[in-house]
N, C-alpha and C positions, 0 to 999 in steps of 0.2 A: 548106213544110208537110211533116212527116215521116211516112211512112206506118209501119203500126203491123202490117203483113203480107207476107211474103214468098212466093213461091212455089217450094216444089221441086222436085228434077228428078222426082218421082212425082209434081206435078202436083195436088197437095193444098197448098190453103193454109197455112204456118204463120206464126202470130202472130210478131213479132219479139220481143216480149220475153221469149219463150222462149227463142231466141237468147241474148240478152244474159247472161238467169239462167245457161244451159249454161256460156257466157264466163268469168260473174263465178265460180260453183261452182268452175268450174276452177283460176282460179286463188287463189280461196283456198285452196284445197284443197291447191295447190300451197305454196304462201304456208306453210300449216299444218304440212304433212309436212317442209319443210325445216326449221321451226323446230322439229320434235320430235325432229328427229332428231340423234346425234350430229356428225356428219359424212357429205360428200359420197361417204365412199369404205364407208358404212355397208350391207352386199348389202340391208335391209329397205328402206331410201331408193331403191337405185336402182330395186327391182321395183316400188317405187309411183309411183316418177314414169312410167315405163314401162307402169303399167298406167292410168295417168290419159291420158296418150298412145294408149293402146289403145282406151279403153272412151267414149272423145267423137268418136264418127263426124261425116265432116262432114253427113251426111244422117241426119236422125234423123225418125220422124212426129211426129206432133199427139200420139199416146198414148203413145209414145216419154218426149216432152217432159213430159209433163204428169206423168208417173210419173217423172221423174228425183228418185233422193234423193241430194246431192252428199255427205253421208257412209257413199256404199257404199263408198267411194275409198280412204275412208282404214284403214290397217291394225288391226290387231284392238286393242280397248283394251288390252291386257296387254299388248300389244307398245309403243303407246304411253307408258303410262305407264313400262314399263320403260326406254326411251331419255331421257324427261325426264326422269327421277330418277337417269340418269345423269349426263346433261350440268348437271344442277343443282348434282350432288354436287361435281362439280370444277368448276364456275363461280365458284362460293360461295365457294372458297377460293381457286383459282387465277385470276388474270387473264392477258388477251393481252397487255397492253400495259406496257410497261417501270414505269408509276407502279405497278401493280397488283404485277406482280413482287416492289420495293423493299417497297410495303406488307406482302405479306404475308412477307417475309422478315423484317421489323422487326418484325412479330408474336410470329413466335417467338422472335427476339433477345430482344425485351422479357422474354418468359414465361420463357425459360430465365436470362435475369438477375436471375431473382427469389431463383437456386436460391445466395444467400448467399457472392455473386462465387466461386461453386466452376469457372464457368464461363467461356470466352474468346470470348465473342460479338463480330463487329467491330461497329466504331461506327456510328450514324448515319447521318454523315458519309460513310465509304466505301459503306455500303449503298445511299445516295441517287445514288450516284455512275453513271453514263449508260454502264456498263459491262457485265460478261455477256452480248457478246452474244456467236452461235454463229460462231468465229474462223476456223476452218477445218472443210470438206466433202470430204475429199482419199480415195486410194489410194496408201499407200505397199505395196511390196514388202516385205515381211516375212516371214521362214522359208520362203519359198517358196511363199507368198500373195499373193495380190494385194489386201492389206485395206482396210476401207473405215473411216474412223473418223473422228467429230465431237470437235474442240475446243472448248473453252470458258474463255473466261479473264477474270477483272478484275485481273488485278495477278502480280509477279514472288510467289506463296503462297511461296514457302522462304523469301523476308525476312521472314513474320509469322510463320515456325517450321513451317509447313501444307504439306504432302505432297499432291500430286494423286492423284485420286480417278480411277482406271480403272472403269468401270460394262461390265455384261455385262449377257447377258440370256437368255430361256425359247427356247425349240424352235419358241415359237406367235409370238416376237414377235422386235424388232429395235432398233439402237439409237434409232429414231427415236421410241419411246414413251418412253424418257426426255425428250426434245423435248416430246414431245405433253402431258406433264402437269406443261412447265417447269421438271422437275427439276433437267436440268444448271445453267441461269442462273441458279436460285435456291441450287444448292451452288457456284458461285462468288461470288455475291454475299457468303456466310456464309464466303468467303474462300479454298476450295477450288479453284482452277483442274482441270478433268480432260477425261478422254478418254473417250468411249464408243465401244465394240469394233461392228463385225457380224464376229460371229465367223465361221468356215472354213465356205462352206457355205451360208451365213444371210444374207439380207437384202441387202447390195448385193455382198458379196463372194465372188467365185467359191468352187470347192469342187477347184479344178487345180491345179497345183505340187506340191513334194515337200513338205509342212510338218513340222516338227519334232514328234514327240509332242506326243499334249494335255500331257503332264504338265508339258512343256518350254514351251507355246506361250507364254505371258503371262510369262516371266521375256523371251522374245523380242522381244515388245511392248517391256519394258521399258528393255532395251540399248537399241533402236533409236533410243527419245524420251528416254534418256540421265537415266534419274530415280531419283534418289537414293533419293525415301524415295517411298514411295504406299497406296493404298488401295484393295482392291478389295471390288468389291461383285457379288457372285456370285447369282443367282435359277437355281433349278431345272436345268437342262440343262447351264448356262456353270461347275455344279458339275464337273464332269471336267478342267475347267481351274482351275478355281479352288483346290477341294480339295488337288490334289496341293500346290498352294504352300502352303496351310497346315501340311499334313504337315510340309513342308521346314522350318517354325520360324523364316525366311530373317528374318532380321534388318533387312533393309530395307522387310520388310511392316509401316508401323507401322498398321494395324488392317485386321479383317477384318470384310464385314455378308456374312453367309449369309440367303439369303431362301429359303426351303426349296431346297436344293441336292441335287442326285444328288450321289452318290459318296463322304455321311457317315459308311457306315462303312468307308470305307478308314482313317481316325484311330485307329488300334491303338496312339501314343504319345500321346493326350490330357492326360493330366498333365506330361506333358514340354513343353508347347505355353506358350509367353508370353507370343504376338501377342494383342492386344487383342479379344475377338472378340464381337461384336454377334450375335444368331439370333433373327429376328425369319422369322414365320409369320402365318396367318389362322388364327384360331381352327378355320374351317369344313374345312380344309385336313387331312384325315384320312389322309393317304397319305405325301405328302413331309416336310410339315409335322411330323407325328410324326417321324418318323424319324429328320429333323434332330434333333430338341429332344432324342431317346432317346440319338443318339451323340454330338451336342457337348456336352450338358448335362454330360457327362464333363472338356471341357477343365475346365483349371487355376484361370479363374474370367471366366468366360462369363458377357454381360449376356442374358438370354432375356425376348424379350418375343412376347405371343398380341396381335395385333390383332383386336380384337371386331370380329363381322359382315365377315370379308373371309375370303374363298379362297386359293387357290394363291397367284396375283398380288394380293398383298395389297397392294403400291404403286399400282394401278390401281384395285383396291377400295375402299382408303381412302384416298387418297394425303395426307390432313392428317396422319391418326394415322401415318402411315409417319412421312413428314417431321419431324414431332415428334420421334419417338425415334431418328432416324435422326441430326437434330441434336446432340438432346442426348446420345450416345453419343461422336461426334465433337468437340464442344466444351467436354462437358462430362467425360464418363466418361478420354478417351485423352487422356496425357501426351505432349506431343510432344519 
């Protein structure tokens, strides 16, 4: 027979299935908060499970109990809806798992094959293929850094004519958010093997050594992984490195994606410039975003595209509509 009352250490009967209800609350509650939220390393996720941990004493009264609403727990609506409609927005397009990947890679293969074979989409065939994944986690010694950088690879890219794609990144982030929203596997699948930096400073790699000028840094990248021809893709801050090689005209830059970059108006030879250059922005992006568009808009003949409803970080904003043009500039737009 189960009894249906407990007694506390104050010595007041309470009901069990107050108990239970407190139990079950909790962990739906918990149950709830993990699913709304983006991730475990999100600071809104971690203060709420901590305060669900805080706020279920193991001693509670009768009036305690009877007054429990198990949605005081949870974080203010605005906040919630703001994390779903995050992780929805990149759910929806991007998946974890390698079938989701090829899917949506074949997506835009398809759409950009539309555009009257102006385009070199790879096949099928290769896309399906059990490959992209992240090859190397390493520190090499570089100009006198200790850097940290992710490889990604499906295939030797300079046998289909494809130059790898070096990715940088913002002041606020690292290379691991190219990871995070499947970038890199999904630009090797599209046939690009590349490299993503943490730049001098940033994210796993120190900020010690003697390193060579920014101006200098990434042609040093480049000697070291011994690459012919490449790509880089410059956002906000990784502008100071990036920029100056624009400048340079360097021949073996066969195109360039500026994602609102610092350091646009060092280009005082714009017309003279012949690298391939993509300047892609968030429309909401009223600071860098302009400034890029005012000084490159000058090169020789610049693809400029506004991404509706995205910010600074317009590849995390939007990252479909990124991908998109991000594709079709690289497959479609630059003669290799």
């Amino acid at each position: 027979m189960i009894c249906d009352k407990k007694t506390s250490t104050m010595g007041s009967p309470v009901p069990m299935r107050f108990y239970a209800a407190a139990v079950i609350a909790a962990v739906a509650i918990s149950f709830i908060g993990y699913n709304y939220m983006p991730n475990d390393n999100d600071t809104n996720l971690t203060k709420y499970k901590a305060s669900i941990r805080d706020k279920l004493p193991e001693e509670m009264t009768d009036e305690e109990l009877e007054n429990l609403d198990p949605f005081q727990f949870l974080p203010p609506e605005s906040e919630i809806k703001a994390a779903e409609m995050e992780q929805r927005k990149l759910m929806e397009f991007i998946g974890n798992e390698k079938k989701s990947i090829s899917e949506m890679t074949r997506i835009i293969r398809d759409d950009l094959n539309t555009k009257d074979g102006k385009c070199k989409a790879p096949s099928g065939k290769f896309i399906s293929e059990q490959c992209a994944h992240i090859e190397e986690k390493a520190y090499r010694e570089i100009a006198g850094v200790n850097l940290f950088f992710i490889t990604t690879e499906c295939s030797d890219s300079l046998k289909n004519g494809k130059p790898w794609v070096i990715f940088l990144h913002g002041a606020k982030f690292s290379s691991q958010n190219w990871i995070d929203i499947n970038f890199l596997r999904m630009t090797a699948k599209m046939g690009f093997n590349n490299i993503a930096l943490d730049l001098p400073g940033y994210g796993k790699t120190g900020s010690g050594g003697n390193p060579v000028p920014d101006s200098d840094f990434i042609e040093a990248v480049v000697a070291h992984f011994q690459l012919d021809k490449y790509i880089v893709v410059t956002p906000s801050m990784s502008g100071k490195y990036g920029m100056p090689l624009l400048k340079k005209n360097k021949k073996d830059v066969a195109a360039f994606v500026a994602v609102a970059p610092v350091n646009t108006d060092m280009i005082d030879n714009a017309q003279s410039i012949t690298t391939p250059t993509l300047v892609i922005v968030g429309e909401n992006d009223k600071q860098l975003g302009t400034t890029s568009i005012e000084h490159l808009s000058k090169l020789k003949s610049p693809k400029v595209v506004k991404v509706k409803e995205a910010g600074h970080p317009c590849y995390l904003d939007q990252p479909k509509v990124f991908m998109r043009e991000f594709f079709e500039f690289l497959l479609c737009d630059v003669k290799y």
